[in-house]
N, C-alpha and C positions, 0 to 999 in steps of 0.2 A: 505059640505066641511069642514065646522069650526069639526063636528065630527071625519073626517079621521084625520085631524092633531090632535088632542088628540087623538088619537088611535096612532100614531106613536111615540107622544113625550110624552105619558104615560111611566115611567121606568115597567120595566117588574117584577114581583115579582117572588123571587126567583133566581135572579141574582147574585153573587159574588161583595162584594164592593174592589174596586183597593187598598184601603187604607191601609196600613199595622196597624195591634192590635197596642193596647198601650202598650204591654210586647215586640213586636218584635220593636217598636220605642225606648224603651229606649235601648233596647241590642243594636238596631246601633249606637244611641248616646255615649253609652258607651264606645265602640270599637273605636269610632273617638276622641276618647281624648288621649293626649299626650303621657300621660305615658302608658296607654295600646299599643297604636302603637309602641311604642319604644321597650316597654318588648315584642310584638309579634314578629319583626324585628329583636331584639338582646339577648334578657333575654332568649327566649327559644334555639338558638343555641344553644349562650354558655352554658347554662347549660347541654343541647343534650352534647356537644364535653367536657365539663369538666368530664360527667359523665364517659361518652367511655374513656378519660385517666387517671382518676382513674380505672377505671377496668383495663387497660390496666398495670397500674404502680403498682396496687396491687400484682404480682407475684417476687419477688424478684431475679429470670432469667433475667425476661427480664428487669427490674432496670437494672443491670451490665451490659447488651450488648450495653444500652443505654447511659450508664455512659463512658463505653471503646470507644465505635463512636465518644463519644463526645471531650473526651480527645486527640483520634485520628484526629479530624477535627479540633482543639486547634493548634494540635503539628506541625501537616502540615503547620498553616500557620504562628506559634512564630518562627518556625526553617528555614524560609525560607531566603535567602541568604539575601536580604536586611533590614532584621532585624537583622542581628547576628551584636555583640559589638565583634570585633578581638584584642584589643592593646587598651591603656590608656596613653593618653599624658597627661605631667603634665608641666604646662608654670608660670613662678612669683614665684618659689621656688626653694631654694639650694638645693642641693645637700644631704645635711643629710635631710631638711624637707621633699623633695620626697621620701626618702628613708620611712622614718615615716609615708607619707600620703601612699604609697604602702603596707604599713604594717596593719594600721589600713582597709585598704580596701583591704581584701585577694582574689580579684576575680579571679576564674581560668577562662581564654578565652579560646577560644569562648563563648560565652555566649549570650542569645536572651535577646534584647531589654525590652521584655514584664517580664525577672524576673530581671531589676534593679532600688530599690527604688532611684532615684534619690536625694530625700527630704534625707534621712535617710544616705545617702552618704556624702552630700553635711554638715548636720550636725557632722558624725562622722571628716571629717577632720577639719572646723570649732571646734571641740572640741580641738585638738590641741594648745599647748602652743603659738607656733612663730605663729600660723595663724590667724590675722583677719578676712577676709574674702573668699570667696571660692563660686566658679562658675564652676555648674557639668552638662553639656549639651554632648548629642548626635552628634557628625559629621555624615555627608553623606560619606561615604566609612568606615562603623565601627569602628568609634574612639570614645571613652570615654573622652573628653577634658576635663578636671579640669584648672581651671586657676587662682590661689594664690593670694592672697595680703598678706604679712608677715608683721610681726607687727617690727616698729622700735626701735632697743635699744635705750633710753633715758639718764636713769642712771644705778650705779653698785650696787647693794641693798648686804651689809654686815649685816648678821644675823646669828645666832645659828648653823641653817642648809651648814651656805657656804655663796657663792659669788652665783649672780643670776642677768639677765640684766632683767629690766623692761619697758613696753613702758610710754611715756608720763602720760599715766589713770595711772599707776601702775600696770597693770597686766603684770602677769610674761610672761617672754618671751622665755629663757632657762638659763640651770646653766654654770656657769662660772668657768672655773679650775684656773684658774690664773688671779691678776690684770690688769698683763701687756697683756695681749691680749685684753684689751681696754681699754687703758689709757690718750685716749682724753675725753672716760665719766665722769661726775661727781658721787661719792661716796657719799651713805649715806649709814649710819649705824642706829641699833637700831631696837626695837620691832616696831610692829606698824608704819615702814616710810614708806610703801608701802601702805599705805591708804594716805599719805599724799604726793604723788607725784607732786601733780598741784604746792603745797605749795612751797615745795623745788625749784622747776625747778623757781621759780618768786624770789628765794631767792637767787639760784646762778644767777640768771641775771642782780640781784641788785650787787650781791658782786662781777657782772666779773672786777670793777677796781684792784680788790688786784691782780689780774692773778695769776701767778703761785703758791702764800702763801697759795692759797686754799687747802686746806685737804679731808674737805668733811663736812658734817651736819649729826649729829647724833642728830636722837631721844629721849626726854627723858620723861621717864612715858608715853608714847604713849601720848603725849598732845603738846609740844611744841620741840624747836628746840636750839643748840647748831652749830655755825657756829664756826669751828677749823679749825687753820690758823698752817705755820708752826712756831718754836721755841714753841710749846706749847700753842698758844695763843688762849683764846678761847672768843667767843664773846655769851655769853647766852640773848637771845632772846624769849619775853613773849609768851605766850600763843596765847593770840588775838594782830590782829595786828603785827603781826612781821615783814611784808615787811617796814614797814617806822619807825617803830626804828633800822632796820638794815642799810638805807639809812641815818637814823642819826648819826651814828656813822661813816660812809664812809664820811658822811659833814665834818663832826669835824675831823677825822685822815687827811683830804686831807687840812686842813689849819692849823692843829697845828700836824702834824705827832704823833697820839695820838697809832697808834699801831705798829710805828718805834721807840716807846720809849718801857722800861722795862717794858713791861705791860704784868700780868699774865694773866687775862680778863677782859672782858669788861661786867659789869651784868646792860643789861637794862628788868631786868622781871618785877621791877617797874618804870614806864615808868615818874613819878612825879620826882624820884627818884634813878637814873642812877647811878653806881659805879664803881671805879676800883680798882681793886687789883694788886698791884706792885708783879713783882717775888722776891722771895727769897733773890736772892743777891742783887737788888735793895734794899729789906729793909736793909738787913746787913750794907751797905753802908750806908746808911741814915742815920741810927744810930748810924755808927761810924763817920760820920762828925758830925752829931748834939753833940756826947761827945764830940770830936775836938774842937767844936766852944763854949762849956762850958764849957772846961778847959781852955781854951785860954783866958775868961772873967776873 
């Protein structure tokens, strides 16, 4: 008995072992790692289908037939009725600014959605004098809305070039033909007063008690400022500091009527140091009572 059973469970020589070689284990090993799976699953298409459209894109025929489809499959869908821009409303600007903002923006309508820089719109009218700001959006029913903020005249800037209205900051707003089409502004004159806008508008605020004697503040050297009153009178004002030597001088005229008297002006450019210069025929006068009064002695 014990001899059949080793006779059965003796292995047979010359049988096949199940096992797979140690060269066919590492090739499966290999194959199951990451980036082999992935280059077999995707690195070989794409390369397969890159190669077939480079041969395919290499004839320079079939480049153009493929360039025209495509342009044609473009045009069919930029030209379709819900994308054409028909009309351009323009809303928050006059009459001459629309005119200007229509002009820098020469669009002939119809015109498709897909060829209007928006950005590049919205800056050329933004470049604009009178325009502060500027809002260039698409409506639903092909309208080009533009919608304006115009910049406020401030004052009336007298320079070399002309008359010119400025906003608050200084910057220009448009030119002016004539005073009197806006002569509730305040006037300044002089190089350089258009950098100093903030300055002036805090100086006419100080000086609104003289009211109407106001003239206007001119520039001088590009550095400081000259408040002119009418009969000639001027009140020179330093460099630094001029809103409250100008309130000085308003203290003092409003308890001793210091610029209802003959006064030529008023120089506070040294501020220790304040003067005044009488007009003309105040001295004459002066000088012929002081001989008066010392011939009379």
């Amino acid at each position: 008995m014990r001899a059949l059973i080793e006779r059965f469970t003796r292995p047979r020589s010359g049988r096949a072992d199940p096992a797979p070689s140690r060269l066919t284990y590492r090739f499966q090993r290999w194959m199951l790692t990451p980036g082999i799976r992935f280059g077999v699953r995707f690195g070989i298409p794409f390369c397969l289908v890159f190669v077939a459209g480079a041969a395919f894109m290499a004839d320079e025929g079939r480049r153009d037939q493929l360039q025209v489809l495509v342009n044609d499959i473009r045009a069919s869908i930029e030209e379709r009725p819900e994308f054409m821009v028909n009309v351009m409303a323009i809303d928050g600007a006059g009459t001459s600014v629309s005119e200007d903002i229509r002009e820098v923006v020469p669009i002939d309508f119809p015109v498709s959605s897909f060829d209007l820089d928006l950005t590049q719109i919205r800056d050329e009218i933004t470049g604009l004098d009178p325009v502060e700001s500027a809002d260039v959006r698409i409506r639903p029913g092909g309208v080009l809305q533009v919608t304006v903020e115009e910049r406020t005249p401030a004052v009336v800037w007298r320079s070399r070039e002309g008359l010119a209205l400025l906003d608050d900051t200084g910057v220009h707003v448009a030119e002016l033909g004539a005073r009197n089409l806006h002569p509730n502004l305040p006037l300044v004159a002089g190089e350089g007063a258009d950098m100093a806008i903030e300055e002036a508008l805090r100086l006419f605020a100080v000086a609104k008690p003289l009211g109407p004697r106001i003239r206007g503040l001119v520039r001088i050297g590009e550095r400081r400022w000259d408040l002119v009153l009418d009969r000639g009178q001027r009140i020179m004002l330093p460099s630094k500091k001029p809103v409250p030597a100008l309130e000085r001088v308003i203290a003092v005229s409003e308890v001793r009527d210091l610029l209802e008297r003959d006064v030529a002006a008023v120089d506070m450019r040294l501020a220790a140091r304040p003067t005044v210069r009488m007009t003309q025929a105040a001295v004459e006068d002066w000088w012929r009572i002081r001989q008066l009064n010392a011939g009379g002695q």
